[in-house]
VEXFI-113423 format. One record per residue (C-alpha): residue in three letters; chain; z, y, x. Coordinates in nm, 2 decimals, decimal comma, padded with zeros to 4 digits. Layout:
N
ATOM residu chaine      w      v      u
ATOM    ALA      A      Z      Y      X
...
This chain:
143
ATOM residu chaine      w      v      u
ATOM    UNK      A  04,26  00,01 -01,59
ATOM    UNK      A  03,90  00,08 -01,69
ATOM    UNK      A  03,79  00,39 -01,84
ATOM    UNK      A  03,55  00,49 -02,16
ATOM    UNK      A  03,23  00,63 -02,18
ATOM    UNK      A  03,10  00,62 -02,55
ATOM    UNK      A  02,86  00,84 -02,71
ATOM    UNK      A  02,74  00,83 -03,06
ATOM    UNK      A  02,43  01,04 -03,22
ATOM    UNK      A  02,24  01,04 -03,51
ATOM    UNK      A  01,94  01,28 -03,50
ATOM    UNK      A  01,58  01,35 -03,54
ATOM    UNK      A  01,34  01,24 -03,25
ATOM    UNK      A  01,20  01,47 -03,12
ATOM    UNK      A  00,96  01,31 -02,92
ATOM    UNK      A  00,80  00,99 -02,92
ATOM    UNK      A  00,88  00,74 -02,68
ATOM    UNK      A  00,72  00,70 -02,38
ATOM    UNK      A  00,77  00,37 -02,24
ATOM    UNK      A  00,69  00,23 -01,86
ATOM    UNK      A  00,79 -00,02 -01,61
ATOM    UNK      A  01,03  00,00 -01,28
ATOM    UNK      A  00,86 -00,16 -00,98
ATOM    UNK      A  01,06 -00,49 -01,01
ATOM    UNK      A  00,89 -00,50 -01,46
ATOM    UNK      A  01,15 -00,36 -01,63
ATOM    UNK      A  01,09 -00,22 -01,92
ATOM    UNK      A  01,25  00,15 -01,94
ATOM    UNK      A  01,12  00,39 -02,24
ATOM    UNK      A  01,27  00,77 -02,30
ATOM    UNK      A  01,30  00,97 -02,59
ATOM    UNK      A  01,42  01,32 -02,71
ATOM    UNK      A  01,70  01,33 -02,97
ATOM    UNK      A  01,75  01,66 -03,16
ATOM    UNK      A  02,13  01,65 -03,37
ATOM    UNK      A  02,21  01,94 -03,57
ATOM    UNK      A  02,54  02,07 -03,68
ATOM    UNK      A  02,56  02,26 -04,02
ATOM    UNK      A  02,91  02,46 -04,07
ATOM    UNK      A  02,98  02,80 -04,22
ATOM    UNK      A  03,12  03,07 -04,05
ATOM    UNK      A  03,29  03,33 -04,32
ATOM    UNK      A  03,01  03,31 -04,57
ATOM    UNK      A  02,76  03,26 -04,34
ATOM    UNK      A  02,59  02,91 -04,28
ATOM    UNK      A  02,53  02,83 -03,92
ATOM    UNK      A  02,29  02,59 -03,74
ATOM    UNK      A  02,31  02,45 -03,40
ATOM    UNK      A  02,09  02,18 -03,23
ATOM    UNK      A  02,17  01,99 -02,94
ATOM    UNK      A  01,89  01,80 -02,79
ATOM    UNK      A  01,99  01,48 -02,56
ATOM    UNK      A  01,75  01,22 -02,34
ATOM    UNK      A  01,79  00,86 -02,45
ATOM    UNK      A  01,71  00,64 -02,22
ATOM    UNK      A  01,63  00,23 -02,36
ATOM    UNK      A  01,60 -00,06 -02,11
ATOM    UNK      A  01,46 -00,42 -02,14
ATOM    UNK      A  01,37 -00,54 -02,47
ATOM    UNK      A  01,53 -00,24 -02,65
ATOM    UNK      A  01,29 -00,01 -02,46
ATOM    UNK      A  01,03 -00,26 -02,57
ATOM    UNK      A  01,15 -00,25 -02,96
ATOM    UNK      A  01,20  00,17 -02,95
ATOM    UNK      A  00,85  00,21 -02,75
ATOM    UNK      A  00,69  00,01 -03,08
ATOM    UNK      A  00,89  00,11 -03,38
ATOM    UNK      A  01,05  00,46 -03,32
ATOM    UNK      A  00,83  00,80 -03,39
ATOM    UNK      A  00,86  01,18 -03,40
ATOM    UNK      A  01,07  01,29 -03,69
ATOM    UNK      A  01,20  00,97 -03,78
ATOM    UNK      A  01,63  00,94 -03,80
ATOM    UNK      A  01,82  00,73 -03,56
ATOM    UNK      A  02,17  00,64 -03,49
ATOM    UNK      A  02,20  00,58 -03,11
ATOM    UNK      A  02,52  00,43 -02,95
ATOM    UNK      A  02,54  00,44 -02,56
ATOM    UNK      A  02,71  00,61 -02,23
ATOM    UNK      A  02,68  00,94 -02,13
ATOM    UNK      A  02,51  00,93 -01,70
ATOM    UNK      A  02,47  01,22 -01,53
ATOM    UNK      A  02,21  01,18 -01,23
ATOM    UNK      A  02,09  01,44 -01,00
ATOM    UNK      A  01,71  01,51 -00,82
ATOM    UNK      A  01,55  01,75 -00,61
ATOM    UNK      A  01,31  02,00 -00,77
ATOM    UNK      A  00,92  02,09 -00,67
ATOM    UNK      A  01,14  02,38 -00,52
ATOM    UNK      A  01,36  02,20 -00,31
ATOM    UNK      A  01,68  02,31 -00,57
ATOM    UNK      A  01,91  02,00 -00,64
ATOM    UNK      A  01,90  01,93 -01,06
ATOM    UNK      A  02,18  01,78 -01,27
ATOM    UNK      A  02,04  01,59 -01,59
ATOM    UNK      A  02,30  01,41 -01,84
ATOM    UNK      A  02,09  01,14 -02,04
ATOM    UNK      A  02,24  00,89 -02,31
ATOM    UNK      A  02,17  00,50 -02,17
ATOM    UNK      A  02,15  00,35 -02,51
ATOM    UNK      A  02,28  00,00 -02,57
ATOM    UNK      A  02,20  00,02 -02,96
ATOM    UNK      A  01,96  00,23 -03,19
ATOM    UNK      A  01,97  00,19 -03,52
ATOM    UNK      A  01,64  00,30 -03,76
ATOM    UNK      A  01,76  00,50 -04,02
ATOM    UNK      A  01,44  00,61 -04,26
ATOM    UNK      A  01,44  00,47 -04,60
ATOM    UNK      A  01,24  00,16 -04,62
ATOM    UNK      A  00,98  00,34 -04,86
ATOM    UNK      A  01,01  00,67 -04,59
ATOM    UNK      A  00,87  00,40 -04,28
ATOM    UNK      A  00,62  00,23 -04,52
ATOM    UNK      A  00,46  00,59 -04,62
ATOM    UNK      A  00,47  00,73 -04,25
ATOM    UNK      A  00,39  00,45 -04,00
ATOM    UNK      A  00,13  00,52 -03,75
ATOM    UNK      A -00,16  00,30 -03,72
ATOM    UNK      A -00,11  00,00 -03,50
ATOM    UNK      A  00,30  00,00 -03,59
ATOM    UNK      A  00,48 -00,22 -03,79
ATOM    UNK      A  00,85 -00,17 -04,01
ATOM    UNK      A  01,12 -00,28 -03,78
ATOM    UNK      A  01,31 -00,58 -03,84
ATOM    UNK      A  01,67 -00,71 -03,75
ATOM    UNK      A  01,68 -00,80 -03,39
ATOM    UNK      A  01,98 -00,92 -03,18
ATOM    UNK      A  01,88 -01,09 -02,94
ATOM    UNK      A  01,83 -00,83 -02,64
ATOM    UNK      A  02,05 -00,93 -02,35
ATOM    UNK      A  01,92 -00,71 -02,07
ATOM    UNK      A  02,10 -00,71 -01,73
ATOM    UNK      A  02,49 -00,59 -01,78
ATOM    UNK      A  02,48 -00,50 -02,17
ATOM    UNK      A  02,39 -00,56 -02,52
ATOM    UNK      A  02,10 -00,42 -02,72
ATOM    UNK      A  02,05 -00,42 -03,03
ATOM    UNK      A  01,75 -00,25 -03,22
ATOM    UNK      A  01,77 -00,32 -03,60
ATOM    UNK      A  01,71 -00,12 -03,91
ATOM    UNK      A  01,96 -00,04 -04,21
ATOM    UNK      A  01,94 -00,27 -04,58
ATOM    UNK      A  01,81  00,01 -04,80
């Protein structure tokens, strides 16, 4: 029986994405995700922000690299991986990043048109990303 690994965010980026290639020209671009949870505690309202890594391969890497910015919204749908390294001080490091198989854009179209960067265009639908084992799907919502 096979198990599930499923993780779904919507946050702020927090970073823009910085996008490069494995040896073998794969396309793999990370990002910073910032989700905050608003609840009240007695009559108190609370804040609390997670921050997760996003990690995009292929032609999804390619679409987030060009579309996605600081501060813009995003719905990202992927697994949670867990990988470890070896520090500049020799101390083994644990990292837990999200591999996303879909991101969704989800400014306002008047919001993207107002705020896009020089050299970036508005995101349209896109299905067709088929990288090695998975699905990915970049597209932006109708409003």
């Amino acid at each position: 029986m096979a198990g599930l690994n499923k993780i779904l965010l919507i946050g702020n980026v927090g970073t823009d994405p910085q996008m490069r290639y494995t040896p073998n020209g794969n396309a793999v671009t990370d990002f910073r995700l910032a989700v905050t949870r608003r609840y009240t505690s007695g009559e108190e309202r609370q804040e609390e922000t997670e921050w997760f890594t996003v990690v995009a391969w292929n032609r999804l890497a390619e679409q987030v690299n060009q579309y996605l910015v600081k501060g813009r919204r995003a719905y990202v749908e992927g697994r949670l991986r867990t990988r470890s390294f070896v520090g500049n001080d020799g101390q083994t490091r644990f990292v837990n990043e999200v591999t996303a198989n879909q991101v969704l854009f989800l400014d306002r179209r008047a919001d993207i048109e107002e705020g896009v960067p020089a050299g970036r265009e508005e995101p349209r639908s896109s299905r067709d990303a088929e990288p090695a084992d998975e699905v990915n799907d970049v597209e932006e919502l109708p409003w």
